[in-house]
Backbone as XML, in Angstrom:
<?xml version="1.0"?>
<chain id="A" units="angstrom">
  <residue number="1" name="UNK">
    <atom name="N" x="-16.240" y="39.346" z="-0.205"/>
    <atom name="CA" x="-15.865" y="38.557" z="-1.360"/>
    <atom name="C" x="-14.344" y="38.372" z="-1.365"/>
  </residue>
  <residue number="2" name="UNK">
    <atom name="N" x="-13.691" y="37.131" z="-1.352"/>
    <atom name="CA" x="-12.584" y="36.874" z="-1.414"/>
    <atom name="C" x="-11.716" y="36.908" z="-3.142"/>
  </residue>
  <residue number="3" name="UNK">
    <atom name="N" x="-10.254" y="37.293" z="-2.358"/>
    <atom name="CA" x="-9.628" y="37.798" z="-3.453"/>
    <atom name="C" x="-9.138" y="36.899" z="-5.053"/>
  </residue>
  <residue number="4" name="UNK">
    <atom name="N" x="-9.537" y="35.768" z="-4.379"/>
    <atom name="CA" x="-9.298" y="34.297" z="-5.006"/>
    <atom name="C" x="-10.288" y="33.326" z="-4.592"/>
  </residue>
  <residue number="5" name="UNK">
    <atom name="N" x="-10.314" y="32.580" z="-5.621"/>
    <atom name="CA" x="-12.146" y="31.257" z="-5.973"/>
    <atom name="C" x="-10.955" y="30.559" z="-4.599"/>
  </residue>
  <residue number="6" name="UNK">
    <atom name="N" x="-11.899" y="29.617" z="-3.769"/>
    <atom name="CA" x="-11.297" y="28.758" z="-2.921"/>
    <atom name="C" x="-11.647" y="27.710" z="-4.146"/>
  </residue>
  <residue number="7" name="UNK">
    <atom name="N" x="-10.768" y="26.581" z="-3.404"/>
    <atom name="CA" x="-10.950" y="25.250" z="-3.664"/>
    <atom name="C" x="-11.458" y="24.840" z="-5.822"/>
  </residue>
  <residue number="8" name="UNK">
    <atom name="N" x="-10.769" y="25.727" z="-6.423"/>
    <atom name="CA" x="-10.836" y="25.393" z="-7.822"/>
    <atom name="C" x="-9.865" y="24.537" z="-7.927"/>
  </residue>
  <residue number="9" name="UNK">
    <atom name="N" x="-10.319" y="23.164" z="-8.675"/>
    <atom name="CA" x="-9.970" y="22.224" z="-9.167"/>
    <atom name="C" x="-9.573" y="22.214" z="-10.808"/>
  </residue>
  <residue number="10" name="UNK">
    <atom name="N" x="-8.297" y="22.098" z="-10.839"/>
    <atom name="CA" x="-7.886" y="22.526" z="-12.552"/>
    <atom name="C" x="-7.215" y="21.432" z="-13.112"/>
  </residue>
  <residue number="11" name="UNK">
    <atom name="N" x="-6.997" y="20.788" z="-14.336"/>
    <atom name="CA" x="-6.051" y="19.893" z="-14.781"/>
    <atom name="C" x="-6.685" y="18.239" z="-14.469"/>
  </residue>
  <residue number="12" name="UNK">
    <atom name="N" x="-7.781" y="18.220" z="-14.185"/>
    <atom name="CA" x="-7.833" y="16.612" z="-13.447"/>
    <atom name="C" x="-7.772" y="16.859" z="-11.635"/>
  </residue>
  <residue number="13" name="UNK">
    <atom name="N" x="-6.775" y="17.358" z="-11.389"/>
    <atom name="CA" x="-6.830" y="17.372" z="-9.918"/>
    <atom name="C" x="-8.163" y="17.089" z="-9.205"/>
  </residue>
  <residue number="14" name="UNK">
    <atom name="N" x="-8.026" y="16.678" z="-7.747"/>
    <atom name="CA" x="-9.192" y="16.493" z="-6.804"/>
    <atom name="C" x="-9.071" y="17.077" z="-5.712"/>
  </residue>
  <residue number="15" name="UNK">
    <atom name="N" x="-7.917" y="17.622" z="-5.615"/>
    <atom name="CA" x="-7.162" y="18.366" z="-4.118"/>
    <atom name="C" x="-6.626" y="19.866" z="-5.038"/>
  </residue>
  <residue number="16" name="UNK">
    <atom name="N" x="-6.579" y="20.919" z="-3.736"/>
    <atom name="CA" x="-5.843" y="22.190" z="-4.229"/>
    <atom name="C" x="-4.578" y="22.071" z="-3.747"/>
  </residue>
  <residue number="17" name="UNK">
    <atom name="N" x="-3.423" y="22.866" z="-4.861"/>
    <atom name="CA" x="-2.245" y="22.704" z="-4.834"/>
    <atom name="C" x="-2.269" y="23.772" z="-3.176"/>
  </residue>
  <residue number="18" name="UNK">
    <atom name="N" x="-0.994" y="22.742" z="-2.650"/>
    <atom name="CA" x="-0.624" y="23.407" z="-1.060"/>
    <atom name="C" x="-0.960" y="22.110" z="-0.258"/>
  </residue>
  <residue number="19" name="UNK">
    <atom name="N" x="-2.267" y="21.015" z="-1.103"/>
    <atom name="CA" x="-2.378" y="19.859" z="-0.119"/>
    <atom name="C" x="-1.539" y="18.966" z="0.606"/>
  </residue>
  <residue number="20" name="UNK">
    <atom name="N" x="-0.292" y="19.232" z="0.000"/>
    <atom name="CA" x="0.424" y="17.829" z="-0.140"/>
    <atom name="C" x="1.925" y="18.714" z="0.278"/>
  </residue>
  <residue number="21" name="UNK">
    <atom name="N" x="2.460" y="18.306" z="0.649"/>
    <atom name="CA" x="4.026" y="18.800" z="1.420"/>
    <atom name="C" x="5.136" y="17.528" z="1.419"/>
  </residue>
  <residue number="22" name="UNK">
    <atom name="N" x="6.212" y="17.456" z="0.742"/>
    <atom name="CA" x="7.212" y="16.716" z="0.484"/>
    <atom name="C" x="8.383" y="17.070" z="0.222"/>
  </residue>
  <residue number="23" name="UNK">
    <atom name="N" x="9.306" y="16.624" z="1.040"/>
    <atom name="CA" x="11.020" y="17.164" z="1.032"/>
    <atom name="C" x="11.175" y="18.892" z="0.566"/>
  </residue>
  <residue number="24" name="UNK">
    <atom name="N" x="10.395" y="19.461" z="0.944"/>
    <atom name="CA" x="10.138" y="20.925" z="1.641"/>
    <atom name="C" x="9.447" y="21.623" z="0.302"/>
  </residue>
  <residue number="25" name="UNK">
    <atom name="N" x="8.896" y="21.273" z="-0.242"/>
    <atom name="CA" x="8.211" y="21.289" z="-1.600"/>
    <atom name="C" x="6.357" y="21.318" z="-1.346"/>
  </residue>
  <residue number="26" name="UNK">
    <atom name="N" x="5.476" y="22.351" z="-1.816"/>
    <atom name="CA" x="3.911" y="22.365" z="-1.756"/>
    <atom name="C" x="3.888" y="21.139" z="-3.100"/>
  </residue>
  <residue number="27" name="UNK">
    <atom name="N" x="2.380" y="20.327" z="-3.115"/>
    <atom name="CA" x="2.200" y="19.782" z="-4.067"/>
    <atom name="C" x="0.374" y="19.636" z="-3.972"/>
  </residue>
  <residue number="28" name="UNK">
    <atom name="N" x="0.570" y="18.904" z="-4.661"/>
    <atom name="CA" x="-1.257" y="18.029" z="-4.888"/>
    <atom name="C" x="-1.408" y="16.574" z="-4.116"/>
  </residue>
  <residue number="29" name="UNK">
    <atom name="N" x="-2.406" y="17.215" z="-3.555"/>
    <atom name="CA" x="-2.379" y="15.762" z="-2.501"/>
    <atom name="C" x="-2.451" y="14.117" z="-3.374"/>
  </residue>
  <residue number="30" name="UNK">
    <atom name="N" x="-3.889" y="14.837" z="-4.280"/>
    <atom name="CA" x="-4.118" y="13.731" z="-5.237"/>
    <atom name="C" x="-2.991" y="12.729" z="-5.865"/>
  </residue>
  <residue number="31" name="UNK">
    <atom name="N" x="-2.000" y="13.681" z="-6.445"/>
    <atom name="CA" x="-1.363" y="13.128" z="-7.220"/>
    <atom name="C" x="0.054" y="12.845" z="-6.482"/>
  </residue>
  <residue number="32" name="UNK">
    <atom name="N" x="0.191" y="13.461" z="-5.744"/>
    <atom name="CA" x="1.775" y="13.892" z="-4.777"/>
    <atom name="C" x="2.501" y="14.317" z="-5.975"/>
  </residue>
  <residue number="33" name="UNK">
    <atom name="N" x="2.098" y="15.320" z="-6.826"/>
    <atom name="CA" x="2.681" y="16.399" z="-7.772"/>
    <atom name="C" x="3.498" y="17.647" z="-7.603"/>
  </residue>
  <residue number="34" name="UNK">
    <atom name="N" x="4.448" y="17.534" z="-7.383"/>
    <atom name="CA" x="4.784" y="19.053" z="-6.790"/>
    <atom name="C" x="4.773" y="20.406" z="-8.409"/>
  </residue>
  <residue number="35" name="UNK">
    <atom name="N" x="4.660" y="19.531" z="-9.225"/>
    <atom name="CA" x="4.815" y="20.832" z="-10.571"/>
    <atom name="C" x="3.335" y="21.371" z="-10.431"/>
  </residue>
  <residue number="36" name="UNK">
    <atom name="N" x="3.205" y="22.681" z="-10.307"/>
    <atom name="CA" x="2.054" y="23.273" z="-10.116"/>
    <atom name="C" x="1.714" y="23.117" z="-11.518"/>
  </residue>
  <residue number="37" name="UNK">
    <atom name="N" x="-0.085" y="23.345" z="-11.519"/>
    <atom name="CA" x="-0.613" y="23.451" z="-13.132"/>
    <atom name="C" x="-0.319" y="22.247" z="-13.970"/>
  </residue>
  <residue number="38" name="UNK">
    <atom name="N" x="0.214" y="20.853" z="-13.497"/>
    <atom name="CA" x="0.272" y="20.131" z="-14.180"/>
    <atom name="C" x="-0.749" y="18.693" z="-13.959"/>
  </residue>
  <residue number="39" name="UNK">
    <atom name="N" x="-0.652" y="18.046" z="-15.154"/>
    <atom name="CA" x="-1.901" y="17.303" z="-15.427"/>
    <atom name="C" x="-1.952" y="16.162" z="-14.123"/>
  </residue>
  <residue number="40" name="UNK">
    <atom name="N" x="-2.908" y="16.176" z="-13.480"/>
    <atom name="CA" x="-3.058" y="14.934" z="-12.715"/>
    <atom name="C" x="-3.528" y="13.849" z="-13.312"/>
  </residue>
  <residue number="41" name="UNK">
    <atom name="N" x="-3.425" y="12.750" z="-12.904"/>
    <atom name="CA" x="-3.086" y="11.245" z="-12.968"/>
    <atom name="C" x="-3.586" y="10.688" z="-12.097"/>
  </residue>
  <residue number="42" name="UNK">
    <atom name="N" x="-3.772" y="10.523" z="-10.997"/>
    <atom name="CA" x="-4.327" y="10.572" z="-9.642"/>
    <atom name="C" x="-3.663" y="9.206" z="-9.511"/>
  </residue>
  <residue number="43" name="UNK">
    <atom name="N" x="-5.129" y="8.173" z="-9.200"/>
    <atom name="CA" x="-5.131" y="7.236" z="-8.976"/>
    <atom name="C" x="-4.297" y="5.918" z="-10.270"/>
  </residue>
  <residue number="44" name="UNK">
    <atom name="N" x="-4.970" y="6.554" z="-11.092"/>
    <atom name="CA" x="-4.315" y="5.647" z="-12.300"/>
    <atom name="C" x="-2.443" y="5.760" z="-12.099"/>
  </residue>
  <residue number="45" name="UNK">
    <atom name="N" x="-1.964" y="6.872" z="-12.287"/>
    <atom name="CA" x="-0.359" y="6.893" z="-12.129"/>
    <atom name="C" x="-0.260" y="5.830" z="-10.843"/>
  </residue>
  <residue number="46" name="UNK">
    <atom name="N" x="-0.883" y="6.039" z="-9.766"/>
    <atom name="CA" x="-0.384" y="5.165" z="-9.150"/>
    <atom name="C" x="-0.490" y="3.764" z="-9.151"/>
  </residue>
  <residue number="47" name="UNK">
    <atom name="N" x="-1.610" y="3.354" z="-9.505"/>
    <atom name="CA" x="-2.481" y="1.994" z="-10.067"/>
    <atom name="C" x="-0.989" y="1.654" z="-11.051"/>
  </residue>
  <residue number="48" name="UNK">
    <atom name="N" x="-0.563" y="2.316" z="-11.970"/>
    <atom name="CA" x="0.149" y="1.701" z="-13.072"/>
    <atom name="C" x="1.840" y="1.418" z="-12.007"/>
  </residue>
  <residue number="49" name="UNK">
    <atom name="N" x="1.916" y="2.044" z="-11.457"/>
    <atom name="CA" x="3.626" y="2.037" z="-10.892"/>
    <atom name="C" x="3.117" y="1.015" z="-10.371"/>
  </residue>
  <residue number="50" name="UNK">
    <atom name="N" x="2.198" y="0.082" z="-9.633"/>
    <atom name="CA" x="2.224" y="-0.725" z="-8.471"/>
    <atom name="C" x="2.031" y="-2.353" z="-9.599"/>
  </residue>
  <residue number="51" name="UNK">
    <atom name="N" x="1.456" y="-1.511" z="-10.499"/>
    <atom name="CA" x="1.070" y="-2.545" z="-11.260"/>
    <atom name="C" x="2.384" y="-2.968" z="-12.053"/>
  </residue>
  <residue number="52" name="UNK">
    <atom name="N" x="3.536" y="-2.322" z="-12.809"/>
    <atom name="CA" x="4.450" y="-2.587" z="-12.919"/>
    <atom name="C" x="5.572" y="-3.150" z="-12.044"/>
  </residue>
  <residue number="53" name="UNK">
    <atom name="N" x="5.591" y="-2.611" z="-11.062"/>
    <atom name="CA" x="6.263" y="-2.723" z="-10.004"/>
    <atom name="C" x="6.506" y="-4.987" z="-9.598"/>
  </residue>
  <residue number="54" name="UNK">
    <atom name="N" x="4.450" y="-4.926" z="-9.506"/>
    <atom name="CA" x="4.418" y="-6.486" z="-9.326"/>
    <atom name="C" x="4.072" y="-7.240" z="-10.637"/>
  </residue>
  <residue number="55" name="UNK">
    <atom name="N" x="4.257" y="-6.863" z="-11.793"/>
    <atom name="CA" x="4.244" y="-7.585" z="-12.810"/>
    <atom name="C" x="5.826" y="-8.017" z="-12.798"/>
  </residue>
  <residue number="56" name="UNK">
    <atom name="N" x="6.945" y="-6.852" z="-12.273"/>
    <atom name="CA" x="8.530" y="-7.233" z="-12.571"/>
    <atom name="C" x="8.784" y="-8.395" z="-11.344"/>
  </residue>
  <residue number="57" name="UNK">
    <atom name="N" x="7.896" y="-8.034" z="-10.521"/>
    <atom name="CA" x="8.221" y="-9.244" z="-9.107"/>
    <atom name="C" x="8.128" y="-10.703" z="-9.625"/>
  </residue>
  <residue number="58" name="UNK">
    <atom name="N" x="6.939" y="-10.261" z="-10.032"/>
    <atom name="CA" x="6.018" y="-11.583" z="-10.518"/>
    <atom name="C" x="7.259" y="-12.675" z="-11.792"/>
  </residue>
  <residue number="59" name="UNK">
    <atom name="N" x="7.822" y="-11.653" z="-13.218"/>
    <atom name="CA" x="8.682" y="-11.975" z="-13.306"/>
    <atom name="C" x="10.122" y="-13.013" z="-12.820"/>
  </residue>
  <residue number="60" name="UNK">
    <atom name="N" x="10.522" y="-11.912" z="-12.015"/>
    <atom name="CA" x="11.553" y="-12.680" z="-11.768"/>
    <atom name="C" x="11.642" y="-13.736" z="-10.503"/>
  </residue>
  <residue number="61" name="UNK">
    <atom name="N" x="10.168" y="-13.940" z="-9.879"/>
    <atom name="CA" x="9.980" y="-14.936" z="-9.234"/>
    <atom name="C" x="10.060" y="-15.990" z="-10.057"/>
  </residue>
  <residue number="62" name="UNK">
    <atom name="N" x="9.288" y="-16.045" z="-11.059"/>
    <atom name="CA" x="8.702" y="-16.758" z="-12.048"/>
    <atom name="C" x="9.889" y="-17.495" z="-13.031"/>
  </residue>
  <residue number="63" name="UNK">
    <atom name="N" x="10.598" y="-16.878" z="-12.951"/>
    <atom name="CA" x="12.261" y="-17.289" z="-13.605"/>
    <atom name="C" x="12.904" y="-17.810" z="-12.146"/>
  </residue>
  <residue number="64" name="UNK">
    <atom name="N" x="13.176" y="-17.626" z="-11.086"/>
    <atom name="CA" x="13.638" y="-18.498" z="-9.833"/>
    <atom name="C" x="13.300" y="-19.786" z="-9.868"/>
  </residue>
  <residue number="65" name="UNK">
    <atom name="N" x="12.140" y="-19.163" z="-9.539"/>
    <atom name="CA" x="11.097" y="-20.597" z="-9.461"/>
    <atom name="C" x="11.114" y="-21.607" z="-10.934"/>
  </residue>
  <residue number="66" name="UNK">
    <atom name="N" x="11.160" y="-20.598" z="-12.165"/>
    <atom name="CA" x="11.371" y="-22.428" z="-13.235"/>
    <atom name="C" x="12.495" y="-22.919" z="-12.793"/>
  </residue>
  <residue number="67" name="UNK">
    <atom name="N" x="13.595" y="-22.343" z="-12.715"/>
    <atom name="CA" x="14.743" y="-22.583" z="-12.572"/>
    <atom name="C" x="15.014" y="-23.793" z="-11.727"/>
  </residue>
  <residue number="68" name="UNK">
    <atom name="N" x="14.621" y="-23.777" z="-10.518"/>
    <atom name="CA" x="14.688" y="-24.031" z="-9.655"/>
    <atom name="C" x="13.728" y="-25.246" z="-9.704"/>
  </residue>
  <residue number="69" name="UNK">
    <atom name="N" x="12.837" y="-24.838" z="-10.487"/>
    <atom name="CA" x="11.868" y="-26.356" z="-10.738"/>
    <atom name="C" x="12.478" y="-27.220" z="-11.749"/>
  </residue>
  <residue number="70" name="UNK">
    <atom name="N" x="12.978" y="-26.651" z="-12.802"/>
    <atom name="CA" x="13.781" y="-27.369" z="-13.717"/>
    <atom name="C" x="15.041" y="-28.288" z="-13.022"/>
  </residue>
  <residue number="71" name="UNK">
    <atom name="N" x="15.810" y="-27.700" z="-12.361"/>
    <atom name="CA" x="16.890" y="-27.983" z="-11.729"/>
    <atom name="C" x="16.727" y="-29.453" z="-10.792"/>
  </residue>
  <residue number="72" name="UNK">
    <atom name="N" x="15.324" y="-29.414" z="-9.897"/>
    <atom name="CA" x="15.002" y="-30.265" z="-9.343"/>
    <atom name="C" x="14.974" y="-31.728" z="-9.816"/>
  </residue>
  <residue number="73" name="UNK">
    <atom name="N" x="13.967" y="-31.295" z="-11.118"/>
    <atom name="CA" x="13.432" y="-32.286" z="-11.999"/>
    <atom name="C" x="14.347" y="-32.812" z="-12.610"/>
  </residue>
  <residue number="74" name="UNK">
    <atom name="N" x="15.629" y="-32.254" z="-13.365"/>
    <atom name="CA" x="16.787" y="-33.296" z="-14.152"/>
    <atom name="C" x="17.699" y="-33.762" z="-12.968"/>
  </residue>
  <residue number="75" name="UNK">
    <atom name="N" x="17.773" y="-33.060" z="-11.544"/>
    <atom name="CA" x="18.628" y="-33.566" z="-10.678"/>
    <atom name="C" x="17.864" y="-35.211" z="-10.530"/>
  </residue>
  <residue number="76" name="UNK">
    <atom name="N" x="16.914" y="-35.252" z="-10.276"/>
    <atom name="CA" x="15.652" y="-36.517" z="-9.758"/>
    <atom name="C" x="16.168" y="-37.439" z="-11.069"/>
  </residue>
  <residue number="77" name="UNK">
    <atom name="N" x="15.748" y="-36.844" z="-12.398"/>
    <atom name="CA" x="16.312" y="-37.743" z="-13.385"/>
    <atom name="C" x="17.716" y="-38.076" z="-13.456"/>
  </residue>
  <residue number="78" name="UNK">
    <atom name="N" x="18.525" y="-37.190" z="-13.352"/>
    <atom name="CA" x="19.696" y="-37.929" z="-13.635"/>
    <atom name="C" x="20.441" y="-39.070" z="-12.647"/>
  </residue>
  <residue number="79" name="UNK">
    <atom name="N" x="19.725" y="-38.458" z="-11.010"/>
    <atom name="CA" x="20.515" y="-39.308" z="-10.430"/>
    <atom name="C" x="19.390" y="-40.163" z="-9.471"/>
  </residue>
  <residue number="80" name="UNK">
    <atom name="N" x="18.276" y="-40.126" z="-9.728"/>
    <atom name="CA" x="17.199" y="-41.134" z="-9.249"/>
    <atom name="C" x="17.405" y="-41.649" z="-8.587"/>
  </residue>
  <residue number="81" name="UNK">
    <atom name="N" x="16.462" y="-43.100" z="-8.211"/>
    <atom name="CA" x="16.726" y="-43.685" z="-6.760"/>
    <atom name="C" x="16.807" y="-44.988" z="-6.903"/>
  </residue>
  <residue number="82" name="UNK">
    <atom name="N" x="16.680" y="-45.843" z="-8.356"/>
    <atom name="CA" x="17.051" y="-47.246" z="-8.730"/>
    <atom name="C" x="18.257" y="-47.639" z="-9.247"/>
  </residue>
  <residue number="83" name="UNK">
    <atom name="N" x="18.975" y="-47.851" z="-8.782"/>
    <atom name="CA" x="20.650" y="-48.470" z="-9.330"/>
    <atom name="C" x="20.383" y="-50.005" z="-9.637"/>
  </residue>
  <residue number="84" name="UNK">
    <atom name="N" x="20.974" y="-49.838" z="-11.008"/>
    <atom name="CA" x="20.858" y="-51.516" z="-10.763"/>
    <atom name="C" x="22.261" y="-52.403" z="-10.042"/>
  </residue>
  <residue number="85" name="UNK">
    <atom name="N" x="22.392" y="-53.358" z="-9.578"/>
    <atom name="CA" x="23.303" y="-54.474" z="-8.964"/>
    <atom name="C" x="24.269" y="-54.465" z="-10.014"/>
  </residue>
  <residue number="86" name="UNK">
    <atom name="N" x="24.202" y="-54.270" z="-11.029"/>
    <atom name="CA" x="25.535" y="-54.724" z="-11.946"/>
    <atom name="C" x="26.376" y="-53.621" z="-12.758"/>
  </residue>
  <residue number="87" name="UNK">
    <atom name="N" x="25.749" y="-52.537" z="-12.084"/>
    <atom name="CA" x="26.511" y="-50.546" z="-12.370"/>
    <atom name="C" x="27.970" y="-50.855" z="-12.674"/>
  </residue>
  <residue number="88" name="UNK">
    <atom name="N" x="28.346" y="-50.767" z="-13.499"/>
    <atom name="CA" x="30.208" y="-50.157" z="-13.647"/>
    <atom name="C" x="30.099" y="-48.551" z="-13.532"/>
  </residue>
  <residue number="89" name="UNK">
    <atom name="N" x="30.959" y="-48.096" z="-13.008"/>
    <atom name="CA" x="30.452" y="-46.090" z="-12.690"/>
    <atom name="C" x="32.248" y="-45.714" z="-12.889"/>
  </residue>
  <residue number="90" name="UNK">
    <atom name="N" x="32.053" y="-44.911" z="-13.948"/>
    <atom name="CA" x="32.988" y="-44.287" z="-14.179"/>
    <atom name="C" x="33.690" y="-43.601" z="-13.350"/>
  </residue>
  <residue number="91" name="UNK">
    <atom name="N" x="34.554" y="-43.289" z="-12.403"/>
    <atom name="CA" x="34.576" y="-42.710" z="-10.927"/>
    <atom name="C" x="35.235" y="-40.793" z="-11.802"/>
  </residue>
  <residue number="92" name="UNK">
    <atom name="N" x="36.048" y="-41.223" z="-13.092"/>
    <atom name="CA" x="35.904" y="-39.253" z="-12.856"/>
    <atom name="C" x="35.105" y="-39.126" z="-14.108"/>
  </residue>
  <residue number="93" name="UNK">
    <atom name="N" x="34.336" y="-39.216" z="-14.422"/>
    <atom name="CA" x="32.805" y="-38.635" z="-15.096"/>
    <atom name="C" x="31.745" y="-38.701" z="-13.818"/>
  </residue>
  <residue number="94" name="UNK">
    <atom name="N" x="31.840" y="-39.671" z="-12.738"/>
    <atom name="CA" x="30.990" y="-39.330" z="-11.452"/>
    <atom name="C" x="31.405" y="-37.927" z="-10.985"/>
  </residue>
  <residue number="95" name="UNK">
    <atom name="N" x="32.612" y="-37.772" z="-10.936"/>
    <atom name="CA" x="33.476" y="-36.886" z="-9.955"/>
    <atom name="C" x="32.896" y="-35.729" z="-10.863"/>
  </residue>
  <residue number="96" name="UNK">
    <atom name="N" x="32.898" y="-35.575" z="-12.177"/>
    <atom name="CA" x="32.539" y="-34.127" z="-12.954"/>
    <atom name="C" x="31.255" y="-33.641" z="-12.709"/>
  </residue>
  <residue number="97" name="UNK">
    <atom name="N" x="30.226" y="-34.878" z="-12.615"/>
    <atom name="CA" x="28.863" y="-34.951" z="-12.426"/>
    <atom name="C" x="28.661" y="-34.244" z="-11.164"/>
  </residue>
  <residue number="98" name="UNK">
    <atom name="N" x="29.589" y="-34.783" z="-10.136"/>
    <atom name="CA" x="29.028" y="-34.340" z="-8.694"/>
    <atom name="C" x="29.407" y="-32.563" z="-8.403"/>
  </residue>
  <residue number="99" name="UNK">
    <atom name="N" x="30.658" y="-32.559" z="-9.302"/>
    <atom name="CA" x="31.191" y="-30.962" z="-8.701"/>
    <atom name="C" x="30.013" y="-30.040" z="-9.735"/>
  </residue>
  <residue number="100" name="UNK">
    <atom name="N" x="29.608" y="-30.511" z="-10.907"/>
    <atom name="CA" x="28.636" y="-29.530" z="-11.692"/>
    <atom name="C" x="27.447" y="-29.358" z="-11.004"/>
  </residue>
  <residue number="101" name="UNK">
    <atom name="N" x="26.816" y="-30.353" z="-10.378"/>
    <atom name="CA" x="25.724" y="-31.160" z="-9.235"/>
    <atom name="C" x="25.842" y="-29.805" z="-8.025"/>
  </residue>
  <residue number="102" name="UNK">
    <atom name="N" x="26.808" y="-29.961" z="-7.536"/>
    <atom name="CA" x="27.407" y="-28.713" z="-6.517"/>
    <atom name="C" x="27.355" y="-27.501" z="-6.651"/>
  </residue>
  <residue number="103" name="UNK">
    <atom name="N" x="27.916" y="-27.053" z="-8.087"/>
    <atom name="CA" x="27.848" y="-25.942" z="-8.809"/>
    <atom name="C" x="26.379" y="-25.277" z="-8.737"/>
  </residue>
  <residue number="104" name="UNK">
    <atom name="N" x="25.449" y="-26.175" z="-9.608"/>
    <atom name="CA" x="24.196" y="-25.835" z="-9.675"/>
    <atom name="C" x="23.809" y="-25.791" z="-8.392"/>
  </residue>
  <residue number="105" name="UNK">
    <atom name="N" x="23.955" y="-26.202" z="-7.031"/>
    <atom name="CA" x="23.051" y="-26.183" z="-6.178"/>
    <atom name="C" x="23.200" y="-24.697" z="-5.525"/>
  </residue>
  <residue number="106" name="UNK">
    <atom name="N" x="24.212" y="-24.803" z="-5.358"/>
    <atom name="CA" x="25.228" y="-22.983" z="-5.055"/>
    <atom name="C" x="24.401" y="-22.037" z="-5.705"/>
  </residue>
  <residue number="107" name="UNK">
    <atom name="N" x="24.822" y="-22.308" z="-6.853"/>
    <atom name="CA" x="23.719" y="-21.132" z="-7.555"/>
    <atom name="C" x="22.309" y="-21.158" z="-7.071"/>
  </residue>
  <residue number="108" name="UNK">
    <atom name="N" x="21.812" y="-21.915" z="-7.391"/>
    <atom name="CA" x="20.405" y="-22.191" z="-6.405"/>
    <atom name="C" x="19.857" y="-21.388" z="-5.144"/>
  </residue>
  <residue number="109" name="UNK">
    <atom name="N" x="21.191" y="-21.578" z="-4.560"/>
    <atom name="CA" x="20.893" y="-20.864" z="-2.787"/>
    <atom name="C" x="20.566" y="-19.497" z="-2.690"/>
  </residue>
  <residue number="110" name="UNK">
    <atom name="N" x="21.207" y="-18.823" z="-4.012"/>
    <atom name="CA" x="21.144" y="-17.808" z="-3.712"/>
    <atom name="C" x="20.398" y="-16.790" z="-3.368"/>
  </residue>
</chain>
C-alpha cells in the first residue's frame, strides 16, 4: 500500500500537479498552473484569453479597415473622374487639397 493516493484530482484539475514544467517551476498540465492547490480553469481560461485576444484583433482591424474604407470613398468623391471643360481651379486651395490628400495617404501606409 502506497504512502500517498496516486493520481487524485483536486480543485477542477484533470492532470496531477508535477505534470507540467515551466521556467524551472512544477505545475498542472491542464491548466499550465504553477500555484499548487489552486482552482483550475482548464480549457475555459484558455478559450477566454484566445477569445479576447481575437476579439482585440478583430477590433482594430476593423477600425484600419473603416478608415481606410472611408478614406477611399471621400478621396473618389472629392476628386472623381468628370471635370467639366469650363473648371476655374483655385491653384492654392488645389495645392492645400493635394498636401492634406498626401497627408492622409501617409497615414494610411502605415
Amino acid at each position: 500500500m502506497a504512502k500517498y493516493e496516486e493520481d487524485v484530482y483536486i480543485n477542477n484539475d484533470t492532470s496531477v500537479w508535477g505534470s507540467w514544467w515551466k521556467d524551472h517551476e512544477w505545475g498542472y498540465k491542464c491548466c499550465d498552473q504553477t500555484v499548487r492547490n489552486s482552482y483550475c480553469t482548464g480549457a475555459a481560461e484558455a478559450s477566454a484569453e484566445l477569445m479576447k485576444a481575437n476579439i482585440a484583433r478583430k477590433e482594430a482591424n476593423s477600425d484600419i479597415n473603416y478608415c481606410i474604407r472611408l478614406f477611399e470613398t471621400c478621396h473618389d468623391l472629392v476628386w472623381g473622374s468628370e471635370v467639366p471643360d469650363d473648371l476655374v481651379v483655385d491653384q492654392k486651395r488645389l495645392t492645400e487639397a493635394l498636401q492634406k490628400d498626401e497627408e492622409l495617404s501617409e497615414l494610411i501606409e502605415v
